[in-house]
N, C-alpha and C positions, 0 to 999 in steps of 0.2 A: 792166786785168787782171781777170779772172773765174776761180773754178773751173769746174770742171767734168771729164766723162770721154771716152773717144772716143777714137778715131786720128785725130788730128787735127794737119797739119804747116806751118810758114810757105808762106803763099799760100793754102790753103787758103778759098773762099769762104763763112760763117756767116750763119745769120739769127737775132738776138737780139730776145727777148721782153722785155723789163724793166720790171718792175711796180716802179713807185717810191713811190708810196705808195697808202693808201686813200683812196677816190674819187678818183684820179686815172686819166687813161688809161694806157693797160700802152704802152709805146713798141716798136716794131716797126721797128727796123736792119738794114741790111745792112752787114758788115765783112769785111775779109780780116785771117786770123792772122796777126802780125809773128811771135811767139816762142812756143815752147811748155817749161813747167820740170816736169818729174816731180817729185813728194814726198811720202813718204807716203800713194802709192796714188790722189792726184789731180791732176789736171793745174792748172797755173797757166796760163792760155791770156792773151797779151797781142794782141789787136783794136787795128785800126785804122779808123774809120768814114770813108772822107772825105767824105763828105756832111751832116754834125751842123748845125744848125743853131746860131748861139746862145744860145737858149733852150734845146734840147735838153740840148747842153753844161751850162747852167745847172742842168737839172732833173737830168742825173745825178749833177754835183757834191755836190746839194744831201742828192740818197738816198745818196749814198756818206757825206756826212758826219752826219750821221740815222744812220745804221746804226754809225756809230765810236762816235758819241754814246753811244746805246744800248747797246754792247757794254760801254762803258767805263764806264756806271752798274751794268750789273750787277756787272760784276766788281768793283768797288768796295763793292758790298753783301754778298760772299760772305765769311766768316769766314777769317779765319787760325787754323791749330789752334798752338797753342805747346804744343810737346811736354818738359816740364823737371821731373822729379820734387820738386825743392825748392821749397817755396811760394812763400816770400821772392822768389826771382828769379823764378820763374814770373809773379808778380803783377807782380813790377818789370817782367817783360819788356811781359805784357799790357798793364799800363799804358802805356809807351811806345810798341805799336805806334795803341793807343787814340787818343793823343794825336795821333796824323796823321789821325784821321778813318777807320780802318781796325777793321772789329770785329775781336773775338780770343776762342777761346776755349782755353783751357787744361787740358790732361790729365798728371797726374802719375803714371801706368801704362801699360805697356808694353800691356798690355788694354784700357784706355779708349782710346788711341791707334789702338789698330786698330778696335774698336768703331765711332768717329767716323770714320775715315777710309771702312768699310767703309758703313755707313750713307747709305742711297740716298737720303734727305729733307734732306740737308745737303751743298751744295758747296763742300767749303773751296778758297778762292783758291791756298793754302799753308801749307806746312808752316813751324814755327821748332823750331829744336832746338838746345840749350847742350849741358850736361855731360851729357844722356843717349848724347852720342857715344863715352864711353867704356865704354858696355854691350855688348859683343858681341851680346849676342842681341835685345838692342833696334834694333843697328846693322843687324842681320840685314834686321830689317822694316822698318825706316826706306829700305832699299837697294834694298829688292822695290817698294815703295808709289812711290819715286821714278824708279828704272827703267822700272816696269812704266807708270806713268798722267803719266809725264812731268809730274810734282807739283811745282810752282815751290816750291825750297826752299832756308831759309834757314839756312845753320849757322852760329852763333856761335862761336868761337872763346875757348879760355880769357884769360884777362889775359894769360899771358906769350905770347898766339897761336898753341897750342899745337891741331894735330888729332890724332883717331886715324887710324890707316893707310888705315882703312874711310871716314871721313870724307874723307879727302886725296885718293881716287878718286873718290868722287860730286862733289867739287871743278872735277872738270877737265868735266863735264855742262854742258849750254850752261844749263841752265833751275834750274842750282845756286847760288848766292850766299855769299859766304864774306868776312865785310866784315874788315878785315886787323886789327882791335881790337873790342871787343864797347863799341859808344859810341853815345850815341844821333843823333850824325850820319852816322857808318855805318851803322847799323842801317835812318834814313831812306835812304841810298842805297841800300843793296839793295832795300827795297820800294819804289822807284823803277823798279828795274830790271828 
């Protein structure tokens, strides 16, 4: 599978460039498209080469997994903002997600919150957000930041697993987490997911 743009339909005949790494040769294929998926304005195009070599095969393997690699270290280096006005749990939270090897950093205002978020020198991974789901107007921007930049986030939920109405919508978002107890095994599962 590749992206890419185009009108482009099963059968379709391609000739692919693929630079696999530095100093290496850039590979030069010919394939016919099996499948093509719309989303989000780019195409998923699925190639078929029949001519690969085993080595070839080898060396794309090797830059497709090089490239996971690398996606997955950055994103592991990116901060989680923990959005909690009350210190106490704020710190308890940080500390926990700390504890998996995840940075965190923590805002107890509705203004530093957005500050950081808006702030173009810092890529938070995601959002964690407790009892500030019961601010209306915090829920406001919490719902804009999460809609609008598809912000992998996490709402904890009170003891008795209690949301607000505003929470219980941004719930049902593919890229929302809502672990069913606020525990530090749940908490690990959502930042898993």
């Amino acid at each position: 599978m590749v992206s890419g743009e185009g009108d482009l339909r099963p059968g379709h005949l391609v000739h692919v460039l693929i630079d696999l790494a530095a100093g290496e040769q850039t590979m030069s294929l010919t394939g016919a498209v099996r499948r093509v998926r719309d989303g989000n304005g780019a195409l998923g195009i699925a190639i078929a080469f029949p001519s690969l070599s085993a080595d070839q095969e080898d060396a794309i393997q090797d830059a497709v997994l090089r490239a996971l690699l690398r996606r997955d270290t950055r994103s592991q280096r990116r901060p989680l903002l923990v959005f909690e006005p009350r210190r106490r749990v704020r710190e308890e939270i940080e500390s926990e997600i700390r504890s998996f090897g995840i940075p965190a950093i923590g805002v107890d205002c509705l203004a530093d919150a957005v500050r950081e978020l808006e702030d173009e020198e810092t890529e938070y991974a995601g959002l964690v957000i407790h009892s500030v789901t019961h601010d209306p107007r915090a829920m406001e921007v919490i719902e804009f930041f999460t809609r609008s930049e598809d912000l992998p986030t996490i709402i904890l939920p009170d003891p008795n697993g209690a949301l607000c109405e505003r929470a219980e919508r941004l719930a049902r978002l593919p890229h929302v987490r809502v672990p069913r107890i606020w525990s530090r095994a749940e908490l690990r599962r959502a930042l898993n997911h």
